[in-house]
C-alpha positions in Angstrom: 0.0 0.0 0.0 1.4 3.2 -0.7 0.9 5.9 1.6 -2.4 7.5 2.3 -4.6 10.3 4.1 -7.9 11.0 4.8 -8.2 14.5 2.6 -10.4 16.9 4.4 -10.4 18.9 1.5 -12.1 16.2 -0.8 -13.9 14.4 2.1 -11.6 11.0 0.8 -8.5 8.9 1.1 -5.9 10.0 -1.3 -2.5 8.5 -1.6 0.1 10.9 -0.9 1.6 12.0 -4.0 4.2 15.2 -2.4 5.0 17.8 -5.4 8.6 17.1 -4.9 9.7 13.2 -4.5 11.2 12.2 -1.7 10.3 15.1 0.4 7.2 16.8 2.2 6.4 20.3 3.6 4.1 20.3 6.6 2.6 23.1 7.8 0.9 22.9 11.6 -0.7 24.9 13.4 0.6 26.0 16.9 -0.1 26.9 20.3 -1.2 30.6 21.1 0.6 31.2 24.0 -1.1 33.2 26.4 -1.5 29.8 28.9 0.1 26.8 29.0 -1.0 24.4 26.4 -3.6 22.0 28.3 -3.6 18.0 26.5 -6.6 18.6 24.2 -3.8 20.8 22.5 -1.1 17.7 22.9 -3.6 15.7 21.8 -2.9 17.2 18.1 0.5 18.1 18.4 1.6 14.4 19.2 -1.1 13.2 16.2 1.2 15.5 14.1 4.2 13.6 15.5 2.9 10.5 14.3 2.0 12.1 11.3 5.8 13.4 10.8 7.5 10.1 12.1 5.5 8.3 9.8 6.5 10.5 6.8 10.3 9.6 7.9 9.8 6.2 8.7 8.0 5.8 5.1 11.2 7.2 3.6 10.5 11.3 3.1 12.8 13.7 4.0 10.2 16.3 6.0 9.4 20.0 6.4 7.5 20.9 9.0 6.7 24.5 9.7 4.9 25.1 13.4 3.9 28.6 13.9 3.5 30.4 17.9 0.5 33.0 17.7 2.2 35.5 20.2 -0.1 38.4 19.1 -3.6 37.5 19.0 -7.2 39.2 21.2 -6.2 36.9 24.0 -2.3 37.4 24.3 -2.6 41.2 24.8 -5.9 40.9 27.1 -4.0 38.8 29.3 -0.8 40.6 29.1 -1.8 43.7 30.1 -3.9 41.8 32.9 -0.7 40.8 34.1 1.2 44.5 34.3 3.8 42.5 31.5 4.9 43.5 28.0 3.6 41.1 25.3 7.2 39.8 24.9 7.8 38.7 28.6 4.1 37.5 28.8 4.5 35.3 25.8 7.7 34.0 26.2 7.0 32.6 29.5 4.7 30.4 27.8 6.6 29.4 24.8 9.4 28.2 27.1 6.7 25.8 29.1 5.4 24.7 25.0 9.2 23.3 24.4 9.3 22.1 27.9 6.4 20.0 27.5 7.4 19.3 23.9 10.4 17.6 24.9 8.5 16.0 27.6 6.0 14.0 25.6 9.0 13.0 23.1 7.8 15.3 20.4 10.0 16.0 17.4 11.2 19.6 17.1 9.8 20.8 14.2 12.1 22.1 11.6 11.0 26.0 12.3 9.4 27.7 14.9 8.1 31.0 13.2 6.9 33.7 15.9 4.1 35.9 14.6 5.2 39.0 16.3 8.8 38.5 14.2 6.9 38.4 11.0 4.8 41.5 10.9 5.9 42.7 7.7 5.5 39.6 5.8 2.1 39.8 6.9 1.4 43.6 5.6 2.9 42.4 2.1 0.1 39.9 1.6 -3.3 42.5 2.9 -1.6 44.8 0.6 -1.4 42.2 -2.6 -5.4 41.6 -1.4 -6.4 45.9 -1.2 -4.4 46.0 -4.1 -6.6 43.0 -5.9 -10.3 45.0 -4.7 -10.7 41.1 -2.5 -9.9 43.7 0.7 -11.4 47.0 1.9 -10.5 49.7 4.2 -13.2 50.4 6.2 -13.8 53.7 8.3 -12.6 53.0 11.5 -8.9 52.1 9.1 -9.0 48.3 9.7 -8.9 46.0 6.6 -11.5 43.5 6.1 -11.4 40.9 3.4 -14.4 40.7 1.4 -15.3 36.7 1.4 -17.8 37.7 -2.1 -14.9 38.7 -3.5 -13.8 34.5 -3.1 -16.0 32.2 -5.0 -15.0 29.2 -3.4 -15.2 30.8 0.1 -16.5 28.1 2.3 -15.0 24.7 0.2 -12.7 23.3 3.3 -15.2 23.3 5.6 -18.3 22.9 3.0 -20.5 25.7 3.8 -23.3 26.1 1.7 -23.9 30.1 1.4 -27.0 30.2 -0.6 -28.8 32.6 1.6 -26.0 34.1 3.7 -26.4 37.8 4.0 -23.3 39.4 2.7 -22.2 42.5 4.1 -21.1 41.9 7.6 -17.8 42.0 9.2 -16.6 40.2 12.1 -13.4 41.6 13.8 -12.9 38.9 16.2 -10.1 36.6 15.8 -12.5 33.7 17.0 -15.8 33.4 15.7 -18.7 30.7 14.9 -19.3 29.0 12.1 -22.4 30.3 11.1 -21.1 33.8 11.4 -19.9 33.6 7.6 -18.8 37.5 6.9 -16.4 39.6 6.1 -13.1 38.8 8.6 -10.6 41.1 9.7 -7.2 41.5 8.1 -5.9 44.3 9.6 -7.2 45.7 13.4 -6.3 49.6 13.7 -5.1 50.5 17.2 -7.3 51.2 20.1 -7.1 51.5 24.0 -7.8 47.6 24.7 -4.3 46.9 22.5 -1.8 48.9 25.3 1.2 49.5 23.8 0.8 46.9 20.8 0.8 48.4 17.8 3.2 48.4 14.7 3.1 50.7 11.7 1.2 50.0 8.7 0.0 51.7 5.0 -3.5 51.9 7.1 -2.3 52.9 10.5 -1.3 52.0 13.9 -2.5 48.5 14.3 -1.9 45.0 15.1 -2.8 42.2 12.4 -5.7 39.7 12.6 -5.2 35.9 13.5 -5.8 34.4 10.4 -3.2 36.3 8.2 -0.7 35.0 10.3 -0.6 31.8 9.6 -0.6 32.7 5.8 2.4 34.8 5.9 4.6 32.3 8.1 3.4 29.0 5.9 4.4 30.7 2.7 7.5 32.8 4.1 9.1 29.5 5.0 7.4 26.7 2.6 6.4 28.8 -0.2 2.8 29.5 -1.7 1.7 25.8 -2.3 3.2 23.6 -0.2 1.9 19.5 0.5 0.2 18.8 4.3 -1.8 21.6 6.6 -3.0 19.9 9.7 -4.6 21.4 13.2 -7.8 20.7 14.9 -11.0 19.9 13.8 -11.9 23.6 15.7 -9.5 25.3 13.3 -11.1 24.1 10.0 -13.5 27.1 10.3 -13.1 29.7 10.5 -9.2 29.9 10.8 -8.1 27.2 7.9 -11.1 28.9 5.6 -10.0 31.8 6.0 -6.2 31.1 5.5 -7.1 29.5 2.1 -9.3 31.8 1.0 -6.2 35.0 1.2 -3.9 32.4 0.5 -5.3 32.0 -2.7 -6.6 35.2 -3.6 -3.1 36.9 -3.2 -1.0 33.8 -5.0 -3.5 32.6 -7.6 -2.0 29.0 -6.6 -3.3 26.0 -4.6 -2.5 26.8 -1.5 -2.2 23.1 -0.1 -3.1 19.8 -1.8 -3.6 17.7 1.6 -5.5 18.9 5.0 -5.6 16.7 8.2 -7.4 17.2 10.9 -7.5 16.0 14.2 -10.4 15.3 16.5 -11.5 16.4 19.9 -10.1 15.3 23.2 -12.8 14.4 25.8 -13.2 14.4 29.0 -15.3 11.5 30.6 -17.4 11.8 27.7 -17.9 15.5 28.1 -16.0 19.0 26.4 -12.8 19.6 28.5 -13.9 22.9 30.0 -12.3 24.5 33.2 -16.0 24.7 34.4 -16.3 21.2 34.4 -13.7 20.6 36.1 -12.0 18.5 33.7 -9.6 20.7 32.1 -5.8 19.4 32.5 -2.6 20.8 31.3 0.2 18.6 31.4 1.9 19.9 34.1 -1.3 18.9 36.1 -0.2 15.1 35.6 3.2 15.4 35.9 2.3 16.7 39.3 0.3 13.7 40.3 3.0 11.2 39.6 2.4 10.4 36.0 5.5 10.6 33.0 5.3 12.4 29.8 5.5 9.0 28.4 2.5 7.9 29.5 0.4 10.9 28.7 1.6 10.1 25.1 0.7 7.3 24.6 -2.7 7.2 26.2 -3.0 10.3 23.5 -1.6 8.6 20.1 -3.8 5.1 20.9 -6.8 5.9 18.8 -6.7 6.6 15.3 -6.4 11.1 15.3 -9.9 11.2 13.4 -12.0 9.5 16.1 -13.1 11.3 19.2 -10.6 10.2 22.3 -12.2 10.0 25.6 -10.1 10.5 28.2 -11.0 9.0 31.3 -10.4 10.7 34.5 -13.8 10.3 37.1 -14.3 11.3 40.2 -14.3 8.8 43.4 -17.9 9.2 44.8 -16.8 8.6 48.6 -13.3 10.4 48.2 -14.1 13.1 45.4 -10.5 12.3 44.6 -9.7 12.0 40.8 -9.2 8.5 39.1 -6.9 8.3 36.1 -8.5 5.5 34.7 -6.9 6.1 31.2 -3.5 6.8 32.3 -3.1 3.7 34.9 -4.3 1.3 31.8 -1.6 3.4 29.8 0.9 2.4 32.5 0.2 -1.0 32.6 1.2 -1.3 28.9 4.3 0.3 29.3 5.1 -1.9 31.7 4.5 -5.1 29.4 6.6 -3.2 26.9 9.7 -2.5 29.6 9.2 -6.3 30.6 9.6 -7.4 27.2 12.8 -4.8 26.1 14.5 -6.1 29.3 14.1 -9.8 28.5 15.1 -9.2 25.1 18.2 -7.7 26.5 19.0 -10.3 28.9 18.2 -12.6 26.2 20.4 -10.7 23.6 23.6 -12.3 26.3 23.1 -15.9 25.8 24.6 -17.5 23.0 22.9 -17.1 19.3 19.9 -19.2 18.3 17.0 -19.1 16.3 18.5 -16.1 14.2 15.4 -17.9 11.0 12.7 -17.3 13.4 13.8 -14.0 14.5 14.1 -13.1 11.1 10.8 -14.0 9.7 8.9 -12.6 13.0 10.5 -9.6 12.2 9.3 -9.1 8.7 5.9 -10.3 9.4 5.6 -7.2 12.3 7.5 -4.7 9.9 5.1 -5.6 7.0 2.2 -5.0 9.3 3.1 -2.0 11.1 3.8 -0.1 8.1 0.5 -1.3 6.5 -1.3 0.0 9.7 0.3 3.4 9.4 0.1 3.9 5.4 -3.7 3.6 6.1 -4.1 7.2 6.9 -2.0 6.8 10.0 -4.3 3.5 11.5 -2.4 3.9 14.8 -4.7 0.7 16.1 -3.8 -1.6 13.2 0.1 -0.8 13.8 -0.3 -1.7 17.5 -1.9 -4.5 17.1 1.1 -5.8 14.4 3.2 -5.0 17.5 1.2 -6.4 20.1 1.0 -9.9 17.7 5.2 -9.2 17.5 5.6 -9.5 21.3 3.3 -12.3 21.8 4.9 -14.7 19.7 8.5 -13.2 20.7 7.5 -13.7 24.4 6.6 -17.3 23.5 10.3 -17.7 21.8 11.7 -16.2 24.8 9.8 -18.9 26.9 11.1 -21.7 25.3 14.7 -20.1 24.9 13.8 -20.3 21.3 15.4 -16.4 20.2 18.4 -15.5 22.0 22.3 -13.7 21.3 22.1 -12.3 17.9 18.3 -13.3 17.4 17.4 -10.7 20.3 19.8 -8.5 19.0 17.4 -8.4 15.5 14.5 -8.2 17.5 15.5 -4.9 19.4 16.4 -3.4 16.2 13.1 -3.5 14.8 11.9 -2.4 18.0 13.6 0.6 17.3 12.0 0.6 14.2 8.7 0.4 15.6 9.8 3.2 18.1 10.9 5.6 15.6 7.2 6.8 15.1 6.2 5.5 18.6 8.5 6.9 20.9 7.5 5.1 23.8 9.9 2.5 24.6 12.8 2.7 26.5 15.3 1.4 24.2 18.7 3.4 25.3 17.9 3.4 29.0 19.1 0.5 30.9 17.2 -0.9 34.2 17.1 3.0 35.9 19.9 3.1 38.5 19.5 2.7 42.1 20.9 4.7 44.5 23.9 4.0 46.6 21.6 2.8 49.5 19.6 0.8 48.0 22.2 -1.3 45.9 24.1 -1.8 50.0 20.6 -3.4 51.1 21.2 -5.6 48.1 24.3 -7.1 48.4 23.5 -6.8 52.1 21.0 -9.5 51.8 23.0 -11.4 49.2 25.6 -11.8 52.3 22.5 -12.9 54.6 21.9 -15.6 52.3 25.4 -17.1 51.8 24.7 -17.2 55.2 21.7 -18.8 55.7 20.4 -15.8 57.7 17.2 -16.0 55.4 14.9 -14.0 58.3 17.7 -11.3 57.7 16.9 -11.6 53.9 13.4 -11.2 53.7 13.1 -8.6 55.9 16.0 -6.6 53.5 13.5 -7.4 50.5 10.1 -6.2 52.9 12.5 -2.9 53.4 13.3 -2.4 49.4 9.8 -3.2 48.8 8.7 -0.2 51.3 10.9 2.2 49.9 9.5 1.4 46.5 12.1 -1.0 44.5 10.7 -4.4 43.6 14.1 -7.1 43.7 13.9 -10.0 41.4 16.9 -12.8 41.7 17.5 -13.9 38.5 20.7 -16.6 37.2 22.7 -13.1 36.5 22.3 -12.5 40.0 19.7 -10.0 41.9 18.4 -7.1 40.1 16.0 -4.2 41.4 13.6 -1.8 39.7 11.0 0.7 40.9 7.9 -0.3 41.4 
């Protein structure tokens, strides 16, 4: 199967045909950083990891572009809330973004475009469009673009506009989708902005958020470039909006494949802070759970299907159950548990190197498959799932060892080149000085046949959270 994608644009699976070989230019869209990012955003940005891991591990060399709105209604609202200039409000947040990036094992993107460092690209292209007659200057000296002026205003996100009333303008950045009018290009200055402002052919002002997007995508992957993903929330009006001056100033395509992801939920509901559901990832991280678990409870369904994340409230305790996350746990677990024997194993003497072999290209094969199906993250996990079974089994019956083990970690690594949820390169995580004492301690309490002495050195490492397992390379402990 070659690789394919669920087209937005055409409502259909295409297979990916990039305009040049070999390579692909991704464009997504970013956090606005006037918060930290909560994991309804993560949610997307690790579906656009897969999305660029599986671009690599299919072979293209990628592109991706992912743009940080640091000028937008809400970044200056909440800056001056704050007593802080826009600058040191934003930045703030952008440094938690790439802390939490790194976190949850998410590629760096190629560029990080800032919008505030790209105002004049942004100018050029609303002057192309009141240049063209498809933007107006209005009286209060914004710039509105004049979606009449656009014929195929409304194809991304299919609205039918037989009977919309034309005329109207909306200045907002953020608006409904029935509020199909005339969008804001250009804001002029006024008290609520502070001291944001730049200069501009139409006056002090500060540009709208859709234009932003336009001028950074194009500045850095030129006017018609292959992939656009974001949220299904950003498909209108944000996405319509950036084809329609897209076009309109180019005259080109603007992109020839859109993906988008769906909503996180929460228990079945909206994530909303009134709810009381709404979690950033810090929020986690502070109740004992690992960026590596957050991801993969968020890559485990397929990015077009609704992902209910489970989080309910104990009814005696009103504590918060992480349902989801402990189920995630447990299958890291089984995947340390089965990296570690395959190390262990990997140490013995070679045999069955055939089997290995064939096990190998049987999971390969189907992994791939699963992910050239428009990025069918189940059908790849089951391949791997089916993979560890059957290696397991070998393992069991000393059937795969030496330089058999050795082929099967590699295409774990394989596997974990769009994953990135093993632990391939870390080793059983190193106990402290005290710990490793208690151990040989009780290694000496057997040798002489003090075994009261022993258990109660394995009831202490078990208290302090270390689980020891004897093993014919001699004891070994691990956290709990």
């Amino acid at each position: 199967m070659a690789l394919q994608f669920h087209n937005t644009m055409s409502r259909r699976q295409e297979a990916f045909e990039p305009r040049e070989a070999g390579k692909a230019a991704m464009y997504t869209c970013g956090p606005t950083v006037y918060n930290y990012a909560h994991i309804g955003n993560f949610r997307a940005y690790i579906f656009e990891d897969i999305l660029r891991r599986t671009l690599r591990f299919c072979g293209y060399e990628v592109n991706q572009v992912m743009n940080l709105t640091d000028i937008d209604d809400k970044t200056i609202r909440d800056s001056i809330a704050a007593g802080m200039s826009l600058d040191a409000f934003t930045q703030q947040y952008k440094d938690a973004f790439f802390e939490d990036v790194d976190e949850l094992r998410i590629e760096r993107a190629e560029a990080y475009p800032a919008a505030t460092d790209h105002i004049s690209e942004m100018i050029d292209i609303i002057t192309t469009l009141v240049e063209k007659g498809i933007a107006y200057v209005s009286d209060d000296n914004c710039v509105y673009y004049s979606i009449d002026k656009f014929p195929d205003y409304g194809k991304l996100a299919q609205i039918d506009r037989s009977g919309q009333r034309s005329g109207t303008r909306v200045k907002s950045d953020e608006y409904e989708k029935d509020s199909v009018a005339d969008f804001a290009l250009w804001k002029a200055w006024d008290e609520a902005d502070g001291d944001t402002a730049w200069d501009s052919p139409w006056g002090r002002g500060r540009p709208g958020w859709h234009i932003e997007c336009s001028a950074m995508s194009m500045k850095y992957l030129g006017p018609h470039f292959d992939l656009h993903t974001g949220g299904v929330d950003n498909m209108f009006p944000h996405h319509e909006d950036e084809i329609a001056q897209s076009e309109a100033a180019t005259g080109e395509t603007f992109v020839n494949y859109w993906l988008h992801c769906e909503h996180l939920m929460v228990n079945g509901k909206k994530m909303s802070k009134s709810e009381g559901n709404f979690f950033t990832l810090r929020d986690l991280l502070d109740v004992g759970y690992t960026g590596r678990e957050v991801r993969y409870l968020l890559l485990a369904a397929h990015y077009r299907q609704k992902l209910n994340f489970r989080a309910p409230r104990n009814a005696e305790t009103n504590a918060i159950e992480f349902v989801g996350l402990e189920e995630a746990r447990t299958v890291l677990r089984r995947f340390d548990e089965f990296i570690r024997r395959l190390r262990e194993a990997a140490a013995s003497p070679d045999a069955g190197l055939d089997d290995a072999t064939s096990l190998c290209a049987t999971a390969e094969s189907a992994f791939r498959t699963g992910l050239e199906d428009d990025l069918n993250i189940s059908e790849a996990l089951a391949a791997f799932f089916d993979f560890m079974r059957d290696v397991n089994k070998a393992l069991d019956d000393s059937a795969i060892a030496g330089n058999a083990a050795e082929l099967v970690l590699t295409t774990c690594r394989k596997f974990d080149s769009v994953l990135a949820v093993f632990d391939l390169d870390k080793g059983e995580k190193e106990a402290p000085a005290e710990i490793l004492a208690l151990v040989e301690e009780r290694q000496q309490a057997r040798q002489a046949k003090e075994f009261a002495r022993a258990d109660q050195i394995r009831d202490e490492l078990t208290a302090a959270g270390w689980v020891l397992e004897d093993s014919p390379a001699g004891p070994r402990v691990k956290r709990t």
